[in-house]
FIKEDREN-838897 format. One record per residue (C-alpha): x, y, z. Coordinates in Angstrom, 2 decimals. Example, Ala and Ser with C-alpha at 12.3 -4.5 7.8 and 13.67 -1.06 7.14 Angstrom:
REM residues 2
@c1 = 12.30 | c2 = -4.50 | c3 = 7.80
@c1 = 13.67 | c2 = -1.06 | c3 = 7.14
REM end
This chain:
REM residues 175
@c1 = 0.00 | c2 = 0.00 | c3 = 0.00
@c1 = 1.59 | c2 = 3.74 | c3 = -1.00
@c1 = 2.07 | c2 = 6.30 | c3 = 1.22
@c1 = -0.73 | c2 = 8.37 | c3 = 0.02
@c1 = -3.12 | c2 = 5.29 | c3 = 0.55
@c1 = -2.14 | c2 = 5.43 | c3 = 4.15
@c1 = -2.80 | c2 = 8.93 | c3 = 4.59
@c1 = -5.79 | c2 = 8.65 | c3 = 3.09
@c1 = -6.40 | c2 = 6.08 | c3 = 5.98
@c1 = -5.34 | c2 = 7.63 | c3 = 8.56
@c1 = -7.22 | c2 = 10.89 | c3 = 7.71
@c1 = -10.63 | c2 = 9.51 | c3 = 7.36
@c1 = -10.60 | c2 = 8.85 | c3 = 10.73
@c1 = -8.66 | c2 = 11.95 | c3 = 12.45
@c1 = -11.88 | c2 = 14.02 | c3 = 13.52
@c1 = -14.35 | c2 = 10.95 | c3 = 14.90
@c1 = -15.89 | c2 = 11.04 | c3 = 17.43
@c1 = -18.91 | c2 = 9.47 | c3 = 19.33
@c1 = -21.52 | c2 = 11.92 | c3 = 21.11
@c1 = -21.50 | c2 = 11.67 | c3 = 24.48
@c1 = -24.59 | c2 = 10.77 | c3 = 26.17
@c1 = -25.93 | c2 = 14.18 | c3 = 26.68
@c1 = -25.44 | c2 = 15.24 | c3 = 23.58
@c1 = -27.15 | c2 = 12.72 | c3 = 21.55
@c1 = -31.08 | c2 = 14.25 | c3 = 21.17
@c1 = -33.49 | c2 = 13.02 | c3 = 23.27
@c1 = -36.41 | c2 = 14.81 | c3 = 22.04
@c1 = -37.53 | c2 = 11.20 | c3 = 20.86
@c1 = -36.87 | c2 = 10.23 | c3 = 17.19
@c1 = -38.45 | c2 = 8.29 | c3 = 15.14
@c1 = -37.08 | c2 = 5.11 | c3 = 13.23
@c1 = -35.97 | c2 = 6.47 | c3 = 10.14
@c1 = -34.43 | c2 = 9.54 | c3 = 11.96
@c1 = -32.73 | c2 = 7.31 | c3 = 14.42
@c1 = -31.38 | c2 = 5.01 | c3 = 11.94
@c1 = -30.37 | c2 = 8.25 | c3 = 9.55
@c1 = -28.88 | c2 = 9.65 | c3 = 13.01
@c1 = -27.10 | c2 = 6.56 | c3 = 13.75
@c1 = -25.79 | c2 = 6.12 | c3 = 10.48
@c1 = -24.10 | c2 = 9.35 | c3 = 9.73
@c1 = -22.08 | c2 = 8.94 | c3 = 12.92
@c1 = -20.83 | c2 = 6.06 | c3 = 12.31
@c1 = -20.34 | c2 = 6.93 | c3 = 8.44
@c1 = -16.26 | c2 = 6.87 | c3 = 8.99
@c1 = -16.30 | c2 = 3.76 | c3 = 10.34
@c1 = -17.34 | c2 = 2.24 | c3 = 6.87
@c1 = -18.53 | c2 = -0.83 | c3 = 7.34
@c1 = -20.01 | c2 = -0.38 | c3 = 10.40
@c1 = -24.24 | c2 = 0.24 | c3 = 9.59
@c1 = -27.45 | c2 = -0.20 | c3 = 11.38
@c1 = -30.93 | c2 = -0.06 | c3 = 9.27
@c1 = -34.26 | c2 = -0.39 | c3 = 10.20
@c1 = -34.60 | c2 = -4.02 | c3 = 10.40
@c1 = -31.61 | c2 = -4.55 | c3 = 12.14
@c1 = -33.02 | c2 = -1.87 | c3 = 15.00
@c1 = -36.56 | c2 = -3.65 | c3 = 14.99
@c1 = -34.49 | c2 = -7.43 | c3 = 15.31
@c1 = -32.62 | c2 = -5.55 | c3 = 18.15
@c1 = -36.05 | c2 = -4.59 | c3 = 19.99
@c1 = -37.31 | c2 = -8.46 | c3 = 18.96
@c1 = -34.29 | c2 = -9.69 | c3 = 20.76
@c1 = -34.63 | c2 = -7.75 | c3 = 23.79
@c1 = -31.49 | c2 = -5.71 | c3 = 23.38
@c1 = -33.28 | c2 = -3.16 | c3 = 23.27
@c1 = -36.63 | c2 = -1.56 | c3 = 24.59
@c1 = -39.42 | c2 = -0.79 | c3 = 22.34
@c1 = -39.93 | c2 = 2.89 | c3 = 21.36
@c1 = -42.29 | c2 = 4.94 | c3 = 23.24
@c1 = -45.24 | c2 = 6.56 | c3 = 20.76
@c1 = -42.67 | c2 = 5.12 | c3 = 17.91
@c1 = -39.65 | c2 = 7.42 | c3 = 19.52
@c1 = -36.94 | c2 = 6.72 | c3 = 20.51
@c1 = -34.94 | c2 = 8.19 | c3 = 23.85
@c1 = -31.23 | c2 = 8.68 | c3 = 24.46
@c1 = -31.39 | c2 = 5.29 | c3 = 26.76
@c1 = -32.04 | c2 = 3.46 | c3 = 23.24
@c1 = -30.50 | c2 = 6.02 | c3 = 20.97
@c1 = -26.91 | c2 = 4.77 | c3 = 23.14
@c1 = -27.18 | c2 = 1.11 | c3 = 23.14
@c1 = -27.95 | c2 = 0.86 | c3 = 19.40
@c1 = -24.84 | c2 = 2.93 | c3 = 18.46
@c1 = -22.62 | c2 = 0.36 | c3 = 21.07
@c1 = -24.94 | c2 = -2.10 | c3 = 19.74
@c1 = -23.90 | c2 = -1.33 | c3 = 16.10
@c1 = -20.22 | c2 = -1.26 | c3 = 16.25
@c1 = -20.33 | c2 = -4.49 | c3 = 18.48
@c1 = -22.30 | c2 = -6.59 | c3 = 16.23
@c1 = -19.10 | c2 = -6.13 | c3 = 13.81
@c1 = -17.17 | c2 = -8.93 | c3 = 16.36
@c1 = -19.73 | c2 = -10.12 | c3 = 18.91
@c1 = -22.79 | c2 = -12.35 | c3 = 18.35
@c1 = -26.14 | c2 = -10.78 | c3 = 19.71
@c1 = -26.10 | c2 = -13.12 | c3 = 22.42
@c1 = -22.85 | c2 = -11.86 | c3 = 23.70
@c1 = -23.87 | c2 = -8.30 | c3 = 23.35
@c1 = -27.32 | c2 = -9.07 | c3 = 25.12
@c1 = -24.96 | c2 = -9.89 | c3 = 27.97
@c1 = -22.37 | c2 = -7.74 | c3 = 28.13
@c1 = -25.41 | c2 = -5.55 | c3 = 28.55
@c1 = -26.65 | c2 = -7.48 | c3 = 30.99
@c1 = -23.42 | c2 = -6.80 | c3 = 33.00
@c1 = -23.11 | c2 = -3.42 | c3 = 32.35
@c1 = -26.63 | c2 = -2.70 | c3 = 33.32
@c1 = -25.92 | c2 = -4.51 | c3 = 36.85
@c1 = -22.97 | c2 = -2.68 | c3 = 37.48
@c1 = -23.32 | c2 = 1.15 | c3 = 35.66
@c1 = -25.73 | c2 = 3.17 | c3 = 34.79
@c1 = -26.41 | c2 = 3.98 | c3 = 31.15
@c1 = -24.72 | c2 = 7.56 | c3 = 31.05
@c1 = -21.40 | c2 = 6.25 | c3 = 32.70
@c1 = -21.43 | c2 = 3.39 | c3 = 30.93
@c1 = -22.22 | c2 = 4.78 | c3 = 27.25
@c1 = -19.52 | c2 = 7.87 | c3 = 28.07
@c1 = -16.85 | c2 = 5.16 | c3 = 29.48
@c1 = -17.92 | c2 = 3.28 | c3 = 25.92
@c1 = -17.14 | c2 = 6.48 | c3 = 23.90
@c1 = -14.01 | c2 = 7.49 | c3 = 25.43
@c1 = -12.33 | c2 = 3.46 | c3 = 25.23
@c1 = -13.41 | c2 = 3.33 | c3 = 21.40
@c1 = -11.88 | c2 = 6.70 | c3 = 20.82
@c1 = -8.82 | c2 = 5.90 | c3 = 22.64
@c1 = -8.33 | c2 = 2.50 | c3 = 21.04
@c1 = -9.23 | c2 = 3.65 | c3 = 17.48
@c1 = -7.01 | c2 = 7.07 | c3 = 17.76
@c1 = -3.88 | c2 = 4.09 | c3 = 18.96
@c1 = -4.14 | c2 = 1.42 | c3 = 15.96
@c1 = -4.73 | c2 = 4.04 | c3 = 13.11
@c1 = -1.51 | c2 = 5.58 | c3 = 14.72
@c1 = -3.15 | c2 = 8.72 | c3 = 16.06
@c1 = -1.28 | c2 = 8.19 | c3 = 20.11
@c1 = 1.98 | c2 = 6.16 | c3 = 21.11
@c1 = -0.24 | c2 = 3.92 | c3 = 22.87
@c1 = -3.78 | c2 = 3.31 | c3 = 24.52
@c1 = -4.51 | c2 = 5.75 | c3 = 27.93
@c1 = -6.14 | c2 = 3.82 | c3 = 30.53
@c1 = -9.32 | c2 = 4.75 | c3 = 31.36
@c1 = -11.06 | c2 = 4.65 | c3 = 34.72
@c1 = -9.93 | c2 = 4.03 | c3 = 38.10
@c1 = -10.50 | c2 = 0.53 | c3 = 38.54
@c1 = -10.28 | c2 = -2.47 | c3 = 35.97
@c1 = -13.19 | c2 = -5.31 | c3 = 36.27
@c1 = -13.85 | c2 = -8.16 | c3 = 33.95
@c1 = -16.72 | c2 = -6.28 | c3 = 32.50
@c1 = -14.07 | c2 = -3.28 | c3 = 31.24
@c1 = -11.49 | c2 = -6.28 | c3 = 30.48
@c1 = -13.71 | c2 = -7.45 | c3 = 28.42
@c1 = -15.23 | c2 = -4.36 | c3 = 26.49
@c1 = -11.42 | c2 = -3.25 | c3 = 26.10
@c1 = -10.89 | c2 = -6.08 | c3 = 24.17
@c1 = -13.99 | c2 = -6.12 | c3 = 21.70
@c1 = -13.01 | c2 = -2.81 | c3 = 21.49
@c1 = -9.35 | c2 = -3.29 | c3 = 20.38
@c1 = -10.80 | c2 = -6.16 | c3 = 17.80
@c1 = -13.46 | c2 = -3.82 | c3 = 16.45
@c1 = -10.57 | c2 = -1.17 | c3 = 15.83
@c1 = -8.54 | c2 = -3.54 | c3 = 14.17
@c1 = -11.43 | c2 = -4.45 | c3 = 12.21
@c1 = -12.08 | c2 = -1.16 | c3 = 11.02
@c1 = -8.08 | c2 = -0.61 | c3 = 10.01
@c1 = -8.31 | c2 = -3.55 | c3 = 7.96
@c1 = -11.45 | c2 = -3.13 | c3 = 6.39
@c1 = -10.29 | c2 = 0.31 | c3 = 5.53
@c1 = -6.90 | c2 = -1.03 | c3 = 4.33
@c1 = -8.88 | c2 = -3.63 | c3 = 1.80
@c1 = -10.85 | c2 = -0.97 | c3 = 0.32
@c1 = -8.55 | c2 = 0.91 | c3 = -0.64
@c1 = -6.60 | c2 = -1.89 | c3 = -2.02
@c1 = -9.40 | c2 = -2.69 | c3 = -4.17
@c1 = -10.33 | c2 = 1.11 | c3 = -5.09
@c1 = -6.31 | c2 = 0.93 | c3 = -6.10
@c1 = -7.09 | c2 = -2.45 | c3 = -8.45
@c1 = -10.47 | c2 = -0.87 | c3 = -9.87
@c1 = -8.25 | c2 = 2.41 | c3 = -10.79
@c1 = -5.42 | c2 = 0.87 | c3 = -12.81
@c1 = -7.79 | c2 = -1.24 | c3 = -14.84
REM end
């Protein structure tokens, strides 16, 4: 891969960022908006997506709540964005209880913001953003073992994917 491909890379990724749980709207949106809303964020990512039907299978599953009056609040708005960029490495049972953990041990704003700060961290590290990975938090538990970890996969994930397509964008170019 050139040297221009990588910067490419790396530069597609330089300003993400997750909102943080009070920032994401919680003036109750509907499907469409919340899968346009969830979308766009995670638009850098690639190959990281959430549509309708995955959202409704999420409620079906019990991952997540069912919307109130067809909206839905921050609460839900949160765990299908984690939800989302889990899915890429996790099967939906061990998401369901991951969440199951979190939800005995955090509350959803700590947890979501703890969520958003590891994934930046970890994503800023492997596209070569930092030196290496802060640690965040005071204490470690299995639960943030274990979310560190899917988290350090799903960045990997996304380097690679990125580092594919743009391998085969190269191919398509010089044909």
């Amino acid at each position: 891969m050139r040297q221009k491909q990588k910067e490419k890379i790396k530069k597609s990724i330089e300003n993400f960022r997750l909102p943080r749980y009070d920032e994401i709207p919680d003036v109750g949106l509907y499907l469409e908006q919340t899968t346009k809303y969830i979308s766009d964020l995670l638009k850098p990512l690639e190959d990281i997506s959430i549509t309708r039907s995955m959202i409704s299978n999420y409620i079906k599953q019990g991952l997540v709540s069912s919307p109130v009056k067809k909206q839905y609040s921050r609460d839900q708005i949160a765990y299908l964005i984690y939800i989302a960029i889990a899915k890429t490495v996790l099967s939906l049972e061990h998401i369901h209880l991951l969440i199951e953990m979190q939800q005995e041990t955090y509350d959803n704003p700590i947890a979501y913001n703890y969520f958003c700060v590891e994934f930046e961290n970890v994503l800023f590290f492997v596209f070569g953003f930092k030196e290496s990975m802060e640690q965040i938090g005071k204490e470690s538990s299995d639960l943030k073992i274990m979310l560190r970890n899917m988290i350090i996969t799903v960045a990997h994930k996304i380097y690679l994917d990125k580092c594919f397509n743009s391998i085969g964008e190269e191919k398509k170019e010089k044909k």
